[in-house]
Structures are given as C-alpha cells and as structure tokens.
C-alpha positions as CSV (number, residue, x, y, z in Angstrom):
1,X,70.7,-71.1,32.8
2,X,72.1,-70.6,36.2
3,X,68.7,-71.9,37.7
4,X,69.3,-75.6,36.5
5,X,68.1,-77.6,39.9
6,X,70.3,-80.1,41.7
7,X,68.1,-83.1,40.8
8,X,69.0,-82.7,37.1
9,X,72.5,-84.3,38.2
10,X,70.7,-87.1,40.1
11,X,68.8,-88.4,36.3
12,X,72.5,-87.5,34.5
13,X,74.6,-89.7,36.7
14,X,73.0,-93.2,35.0
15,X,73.6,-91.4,31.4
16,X,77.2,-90.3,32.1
17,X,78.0,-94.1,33.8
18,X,76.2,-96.0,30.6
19,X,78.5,-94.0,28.7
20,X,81.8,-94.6,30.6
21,X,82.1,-91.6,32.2
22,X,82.9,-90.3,36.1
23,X,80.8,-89.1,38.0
24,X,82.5,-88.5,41.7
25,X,82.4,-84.8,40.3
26,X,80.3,-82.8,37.7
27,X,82.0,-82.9,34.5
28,X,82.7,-79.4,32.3
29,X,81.0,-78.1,29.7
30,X,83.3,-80.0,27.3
31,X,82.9,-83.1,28.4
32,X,78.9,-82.6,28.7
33,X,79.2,-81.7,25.0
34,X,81.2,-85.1,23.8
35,X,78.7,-87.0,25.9
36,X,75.9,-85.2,24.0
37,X,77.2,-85.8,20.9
38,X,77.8,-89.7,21.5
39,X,74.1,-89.9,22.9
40,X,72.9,-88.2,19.3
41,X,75.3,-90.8,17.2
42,X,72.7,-93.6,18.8
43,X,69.3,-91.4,19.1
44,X,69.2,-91.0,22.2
45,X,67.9,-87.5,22.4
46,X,65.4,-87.5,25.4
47,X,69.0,-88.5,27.6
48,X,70.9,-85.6,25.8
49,X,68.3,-82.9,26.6
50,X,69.0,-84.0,30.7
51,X,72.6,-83.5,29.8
52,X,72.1,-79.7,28.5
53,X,70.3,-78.5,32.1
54,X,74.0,-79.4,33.4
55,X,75.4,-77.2,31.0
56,X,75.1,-74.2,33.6
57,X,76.6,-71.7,34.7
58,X,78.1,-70.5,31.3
59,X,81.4,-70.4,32.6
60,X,82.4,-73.9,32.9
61,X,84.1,-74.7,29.8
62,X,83.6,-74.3,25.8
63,X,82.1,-71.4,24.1
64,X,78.7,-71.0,22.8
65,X,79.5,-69.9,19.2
66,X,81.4,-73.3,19.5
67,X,78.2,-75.4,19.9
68,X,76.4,-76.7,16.4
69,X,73.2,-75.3,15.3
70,X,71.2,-78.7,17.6
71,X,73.5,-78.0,20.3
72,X,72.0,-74.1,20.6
73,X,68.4,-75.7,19.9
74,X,68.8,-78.2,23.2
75,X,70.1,-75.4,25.5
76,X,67.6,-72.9,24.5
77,X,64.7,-75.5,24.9
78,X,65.9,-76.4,28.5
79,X,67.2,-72.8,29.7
80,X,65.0,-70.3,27.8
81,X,61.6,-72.3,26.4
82,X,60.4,-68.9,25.7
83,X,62.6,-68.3,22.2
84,X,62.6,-71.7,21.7
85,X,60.4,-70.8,18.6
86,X,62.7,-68.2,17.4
87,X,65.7,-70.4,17.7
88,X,63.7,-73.2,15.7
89,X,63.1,-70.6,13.1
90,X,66.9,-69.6,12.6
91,X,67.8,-73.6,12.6
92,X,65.5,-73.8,9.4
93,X,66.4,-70.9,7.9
94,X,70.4,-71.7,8.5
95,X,69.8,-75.4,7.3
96,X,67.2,-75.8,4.8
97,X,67.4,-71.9,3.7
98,X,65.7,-68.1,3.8
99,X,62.5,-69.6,1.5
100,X,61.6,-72.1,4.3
101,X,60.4,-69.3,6.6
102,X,59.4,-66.7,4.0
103,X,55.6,-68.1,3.2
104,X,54.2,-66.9,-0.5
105,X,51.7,-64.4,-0.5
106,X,48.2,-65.6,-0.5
107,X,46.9,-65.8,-3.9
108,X,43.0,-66.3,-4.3
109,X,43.5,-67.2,-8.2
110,X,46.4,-69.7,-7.6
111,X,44.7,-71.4,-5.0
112,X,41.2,-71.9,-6.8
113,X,42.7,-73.1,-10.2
114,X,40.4,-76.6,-9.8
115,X,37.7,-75.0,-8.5
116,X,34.4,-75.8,-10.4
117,X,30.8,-74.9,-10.3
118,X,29.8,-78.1,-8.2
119,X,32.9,-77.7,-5.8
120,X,32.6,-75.1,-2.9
121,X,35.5,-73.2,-1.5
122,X,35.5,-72.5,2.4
123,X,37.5,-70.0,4.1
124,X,38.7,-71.7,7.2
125,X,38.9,-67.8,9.3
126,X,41.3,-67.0,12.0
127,X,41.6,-64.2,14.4
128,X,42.7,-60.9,12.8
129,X,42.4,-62.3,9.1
130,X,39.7,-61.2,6.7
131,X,40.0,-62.4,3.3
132,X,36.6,-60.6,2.1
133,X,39.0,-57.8,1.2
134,X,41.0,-60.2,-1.3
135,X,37.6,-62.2,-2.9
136,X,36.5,-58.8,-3.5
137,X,39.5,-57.8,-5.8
138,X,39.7,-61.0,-7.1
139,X,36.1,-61.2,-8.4
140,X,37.0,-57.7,-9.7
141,X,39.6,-59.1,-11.3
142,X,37.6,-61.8,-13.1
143,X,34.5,-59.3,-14.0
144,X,32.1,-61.0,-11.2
145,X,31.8,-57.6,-8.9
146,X,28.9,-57.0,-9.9
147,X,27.5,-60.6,-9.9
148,X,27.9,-61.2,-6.2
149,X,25.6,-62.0,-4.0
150,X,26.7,-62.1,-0.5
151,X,24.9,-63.1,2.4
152,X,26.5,-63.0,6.0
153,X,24.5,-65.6,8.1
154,X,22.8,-65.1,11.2
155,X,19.2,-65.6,12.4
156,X,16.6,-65.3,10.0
157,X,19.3,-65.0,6.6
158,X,18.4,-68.6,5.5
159,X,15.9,-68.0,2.8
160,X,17.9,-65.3,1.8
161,X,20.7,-67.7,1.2
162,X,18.7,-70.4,-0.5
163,X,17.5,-67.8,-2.8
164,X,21.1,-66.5,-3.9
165,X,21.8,-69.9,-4.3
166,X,19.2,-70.8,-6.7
167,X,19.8,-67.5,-8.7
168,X,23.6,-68.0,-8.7
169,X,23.1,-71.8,-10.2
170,X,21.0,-70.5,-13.0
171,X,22.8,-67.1,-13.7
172,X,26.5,-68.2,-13.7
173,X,26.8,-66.2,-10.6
174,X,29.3,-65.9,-7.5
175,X,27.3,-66.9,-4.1
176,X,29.6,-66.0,-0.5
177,X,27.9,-67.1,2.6
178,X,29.8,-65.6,5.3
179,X,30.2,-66.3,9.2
180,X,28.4,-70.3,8.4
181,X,29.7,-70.6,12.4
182,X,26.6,-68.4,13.0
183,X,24.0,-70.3,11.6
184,X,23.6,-73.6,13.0
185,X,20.4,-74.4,11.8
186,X,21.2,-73.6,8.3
187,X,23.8,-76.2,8.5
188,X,21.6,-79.0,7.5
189,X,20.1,-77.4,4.6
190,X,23.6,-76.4,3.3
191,X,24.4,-79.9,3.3
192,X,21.4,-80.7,1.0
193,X,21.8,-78.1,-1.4
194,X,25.4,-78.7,-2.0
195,X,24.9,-82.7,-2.3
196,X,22.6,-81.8,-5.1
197,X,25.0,-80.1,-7.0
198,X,26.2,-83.5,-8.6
199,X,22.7,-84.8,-9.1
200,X,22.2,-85.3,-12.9
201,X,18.9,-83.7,-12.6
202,X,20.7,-80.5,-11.3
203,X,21.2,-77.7,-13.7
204,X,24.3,-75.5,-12.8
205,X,25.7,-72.7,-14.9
206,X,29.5,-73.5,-15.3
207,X,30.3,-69.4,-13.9
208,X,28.5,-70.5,-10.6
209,X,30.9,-70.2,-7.4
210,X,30.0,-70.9,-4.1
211,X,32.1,-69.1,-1.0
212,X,31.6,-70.3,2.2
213,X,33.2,-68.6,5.4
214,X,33.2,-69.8,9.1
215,X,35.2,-70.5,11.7
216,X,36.3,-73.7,13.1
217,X,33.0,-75.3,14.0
218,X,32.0,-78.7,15.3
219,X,28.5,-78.4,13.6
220,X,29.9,-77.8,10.0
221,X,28.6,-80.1,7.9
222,X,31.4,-83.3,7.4
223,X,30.5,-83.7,3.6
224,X,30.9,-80.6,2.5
225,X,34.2,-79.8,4.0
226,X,35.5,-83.2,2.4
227,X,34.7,-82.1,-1.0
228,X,35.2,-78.6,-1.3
229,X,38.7,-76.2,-1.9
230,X,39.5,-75.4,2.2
231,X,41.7,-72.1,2.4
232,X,43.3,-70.2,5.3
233,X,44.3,-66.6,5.5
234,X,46.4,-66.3,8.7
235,X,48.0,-62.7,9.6
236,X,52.0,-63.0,8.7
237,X,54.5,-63.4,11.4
238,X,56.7,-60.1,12.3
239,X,57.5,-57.1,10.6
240,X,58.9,-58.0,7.2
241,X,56.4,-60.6,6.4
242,X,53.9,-58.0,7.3
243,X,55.3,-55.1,5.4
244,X,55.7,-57.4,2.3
245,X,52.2,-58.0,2.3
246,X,50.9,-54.6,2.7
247,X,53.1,-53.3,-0.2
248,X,52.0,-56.5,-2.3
249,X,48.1,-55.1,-2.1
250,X,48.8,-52.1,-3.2
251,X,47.9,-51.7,-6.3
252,X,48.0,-48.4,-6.9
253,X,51.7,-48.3,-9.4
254,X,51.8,-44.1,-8.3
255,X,52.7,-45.0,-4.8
256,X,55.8,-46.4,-6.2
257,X,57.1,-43.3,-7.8
C-alpha cells in the first residue's frame, strides 16, 4: 500500500480536525485506527475508507493480525481492489459461517415442486452452464425420457414447436424449447400459446410441462417470464465447489468403491 498518493492527506486533514485530532504531522497507524473506529461508532464510513489510504507503508505502527475483520476489508478495498472479493468472501464466512459461501447443489426436482401444467419453467442460461444434461436425468428420473419432445429454435423450427406444443397438451407430455434468444419472431406466438393455457376453453393434460431456454433477451416476452418458474444454473466458484459437483452427478455407486 506504499503507493497511497499525497492528496489522500490533503481530504484526511478536515476528518482528523472534526475529530480532535493534530494534524501538523501524519499520525501512526494506531492513531489512524482509533480515528477509524470513532468515524464507524457514527457511520461515517465513506470518511474512514480516506483514513485507510494513510495507513501506508506497513511499518508505521500496529500489526495487521491486530486489525478486526472490517478493518482488513477497508485496507484491502483501498490497497489491493483486486481480492477485495476474496476478502469479502472470508468476512462472511468468518461472521455469518462456512454455509453462507457453500451454495446447495442445483436440484431440478426441488426447484420445480409448484410447477404445473399451465406454468412454464425457463432456464435463465449463462456462459459455460448447460442444464440440458440435468433435465435429461431428471425426466429420466420421473419416466418422461421417452416423452420429450425437444425443439432447439432457430429459423424455420416454429411450426415444429407449435406442433410439440399441441401434442404435449393433449398427451401429458414434456415440451423444451431451447435457445428462445434465437428465435425472435417466434416470440410473439409463444406469448399466445402460453396465455391460452388458462383459458377455460383450453384442454391441458395435467403431465404437460413446458421448458423454455434462452439467454437474457430484451425481446422475451414480459408475460411469460412474470408467470412462469425462472431458474439459473451458473458454473460453481473455485475448486471445491466444482469438485463437489462433479462427484454429486455421478451416479454411478461403483466409482465409489
């Protein structure tokens, strides 16, 4: 944190006078701290984070495992922006515990308990996340493998999808429209089918499941994504979170022994 600049003292001086402090000379490292701490007793947070880019060179006073958890946060955020994330990460995990910065597996079944035949569910995708892999072993799971009809979307695939629409509704069937981001001018007629659902006059099979796919797009139709089950798959964050969930889709037991 040796870098600080000069003009940091110049916006501290008004802070350190307000609080009753000299300033013919740069205070240490100690008496930055108790200034710090006083400025947190009343809120003032924005004035304590100026304080921290005077805490520089190290070797001007107390010792960092003597600084609190906020303490650590402030310097890192003004010397090192960089890991400010990691540090953030070890605050919650030090205060609120582990389970705050471990997130559950993804579970398709848990996730969909309230789906219904008249309520789509939407995979909101992200880069490097694919949860066609997971609908797949949960439609397995629930006997529909073979009652899939899957349509990835794309010039031309919309009477295709209208059609495995209207056999899903009468069969009890599942019906995924994938990549919805690619098909703009099936947008509209998405809309309509789906309002339709919860017309008296429509006759849906209570098995019928619509999946939807796409990535954030401004031409998705409003309606449907206010009444439909919205999920996210993102990729875990670092190597344990990742290992954890390639061991949790194995389901092979012999790979244990």
């Amino acid at each position: 944190c040796s870098d600080a600049p000069d003009a940091n003292w110049d916006e501290a001086k008004p802070i350190l006078e307000s609080l009753g402090m000299s300033t013919a000379a740069r205070p240490g490292r100690e008496e930055l701290e108790k200034a710090m701490l006083e400025l947190s007793k009343v809120g003032r947070f924005d004035d304590g984070f100026k304080l921290c880019k005077l805490m520089c060179p190290p070797d001007t006073g107390a010792k960092w495992a003597n600084l609190s958890q906020m303490q650590r946060m402030i310097i890192i955020k003004v010397c090192r922006m960089p890991d400010l994330l990691f540090s953030v990460t070890e605050f919650v995990k030090w205060d609120l515990g582990p389970h705050f910065i471990d997130p559950p597996a993804f579970s398709i079944e848990n996730s969909t308990k309230d789906a219904n035949s008249t309520t789509p569910i939407i995979f909101i995708l992200s880069p490097g996340a694919d949860p066609f892999t997971l609908l797949l072993d949960f439609a397995q799971s629930r006997g529909f493998r073979e009652r899939m009809h899957v349509v990835s979307l794309g010039q031309g695939q919309g009477e295709t999808a209208k059609r495995a629409l209207d056999t899903g509704r009468k069969n009890g069937d599942w019906v995924i429209l994938q990549n919805c981001h690619l098909s703009k001018s099936f947008m509209p007629e998405l809309e309509k089918q789906i309002a339709n659902f919860s017309s008296s006059l429509a006759h849906i099979n209570p098995s019928f499941r619509l999946w939807l796919t796409s990535m954030p797009s401004e031409f998705f139709p409003i309606p449907v994504l206010q009444n439909s089950i919205k999920l996210t798959n993102e990729n875990p964050t670092g190597l344990r979170a990742n290992m954890i969930r390639c061991y949790k889709e194995i389901k092979d037991m012999d790979f244990f022994e």
